[in-house]
N, C-alpha and C positions, 0 to 999 in steps of 0.2 A: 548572483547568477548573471551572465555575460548576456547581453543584449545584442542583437543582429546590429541596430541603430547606430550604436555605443563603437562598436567594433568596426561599422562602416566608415565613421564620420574619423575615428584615428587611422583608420589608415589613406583617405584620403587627406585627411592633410601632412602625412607622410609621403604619400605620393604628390603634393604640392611641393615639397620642401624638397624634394629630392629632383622634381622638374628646373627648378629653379637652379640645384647646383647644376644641372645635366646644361643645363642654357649658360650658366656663370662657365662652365669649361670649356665651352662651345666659344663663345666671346674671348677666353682668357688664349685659345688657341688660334684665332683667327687674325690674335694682336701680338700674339708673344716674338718679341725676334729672334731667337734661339729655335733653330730648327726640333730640339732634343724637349725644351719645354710642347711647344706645338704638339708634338708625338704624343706624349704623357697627358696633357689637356685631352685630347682627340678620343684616347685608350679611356680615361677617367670619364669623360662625358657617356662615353658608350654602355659601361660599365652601370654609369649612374639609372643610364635609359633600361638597363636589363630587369635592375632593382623595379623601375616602376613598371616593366610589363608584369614582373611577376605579382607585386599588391595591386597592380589592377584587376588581375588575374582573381585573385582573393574576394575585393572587393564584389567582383559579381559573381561569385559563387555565392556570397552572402544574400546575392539577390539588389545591391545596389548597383548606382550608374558610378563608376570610379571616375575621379578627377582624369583630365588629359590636358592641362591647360597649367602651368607655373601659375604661383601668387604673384608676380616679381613687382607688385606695386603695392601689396600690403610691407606694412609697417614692417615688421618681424624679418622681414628681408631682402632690407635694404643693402647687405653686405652684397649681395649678387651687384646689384648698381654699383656699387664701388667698385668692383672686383672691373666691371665695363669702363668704367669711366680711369679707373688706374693706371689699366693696361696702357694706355699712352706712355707711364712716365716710366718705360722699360720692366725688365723680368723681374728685377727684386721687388718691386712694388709689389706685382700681379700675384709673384709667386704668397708675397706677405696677405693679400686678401683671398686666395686661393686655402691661406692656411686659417686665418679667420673664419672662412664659409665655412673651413669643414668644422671646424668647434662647434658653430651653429647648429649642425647637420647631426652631429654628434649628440649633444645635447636634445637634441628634438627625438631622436631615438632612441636615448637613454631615458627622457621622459617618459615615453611611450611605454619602456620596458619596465617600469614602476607605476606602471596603471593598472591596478587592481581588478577592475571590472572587466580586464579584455580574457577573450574567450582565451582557452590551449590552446586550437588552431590557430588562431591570430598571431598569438603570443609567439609561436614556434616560428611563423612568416617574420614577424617582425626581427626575431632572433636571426632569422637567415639574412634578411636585410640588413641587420645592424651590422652582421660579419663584413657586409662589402662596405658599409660606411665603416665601418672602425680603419679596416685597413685602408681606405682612400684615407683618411684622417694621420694615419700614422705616416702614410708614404709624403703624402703633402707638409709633416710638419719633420720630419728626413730634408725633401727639395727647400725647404726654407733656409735649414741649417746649412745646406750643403750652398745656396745661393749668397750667404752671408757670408759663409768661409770663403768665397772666393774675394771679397771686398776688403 
């Protein structure tokens, strides 16, 4: 039986993990020198912020307070910090930790999607949310390939 508690606490830390990519594209855009990266950052970060209105959205219909604030200083993701900190050493870097975060991102909601205890309703949210990280994930690991082919 799915627990309000249970169901609250994964998706806000979904909705942390997903603050934190929306901040990592925010930074990976504000440093990228390719006007064409910037665009794509800007589109991705937006995107990622939509993801978290809607499981916030979730969140308090369950009757909880939903996160509105990134992890960016816990452990688990620290790849956003690098993703800032990279962005100095040009686009193929940023693009290569841009492709990292999303594995991370990936992973944290394919976890999510093999948790047993989460309600249908959650379950269904979280499946619509994984659709815009999948394909952020696929398009990011596309810009990689296509940043390497250029080198």
């Amino acid at each position: 039986m799915a627990r309000p508690e249970h169901d609250i606490e994964v998706l806000n830390t979904l909705i942390e993990t997903t603050l934190d990519s929306a901040d990592g594209y925010s930074q990976a855009a504000t440093r990228a020198e390719q006007s064409g990266y910037k665009e794509v950052f800007i589109q991705w970060a937006d995107d990622r912020r939509q993801v978290v209105t809607q499981l916030q959205g979730h969140v308090r219909r369950l009757g909880g307070t939903p996160e509105d604030d990134g992890s960016i200083l816990a452990a688990g993701h620290r790849m956003f910090l690098k993703l800032r900190d990279s962005v100095t050493s040009g686009d193929e870097s940023v693009v290569d930790e841009v492709e990292r975060g999303e594995d991370f991102i990936k992973a944290k909601y394919e976890a999510a999607l093999k948790d047993e205890k989460l309600s249908p309703d959650v379950r269904d949210a979280v499946v619509q949310a994984y659709a815009s990280v999948k394909s952020g994930h696929d398009q990011a690991r596309d810009l990689k390939k296509q940043a390497h082919a250029r080198h």
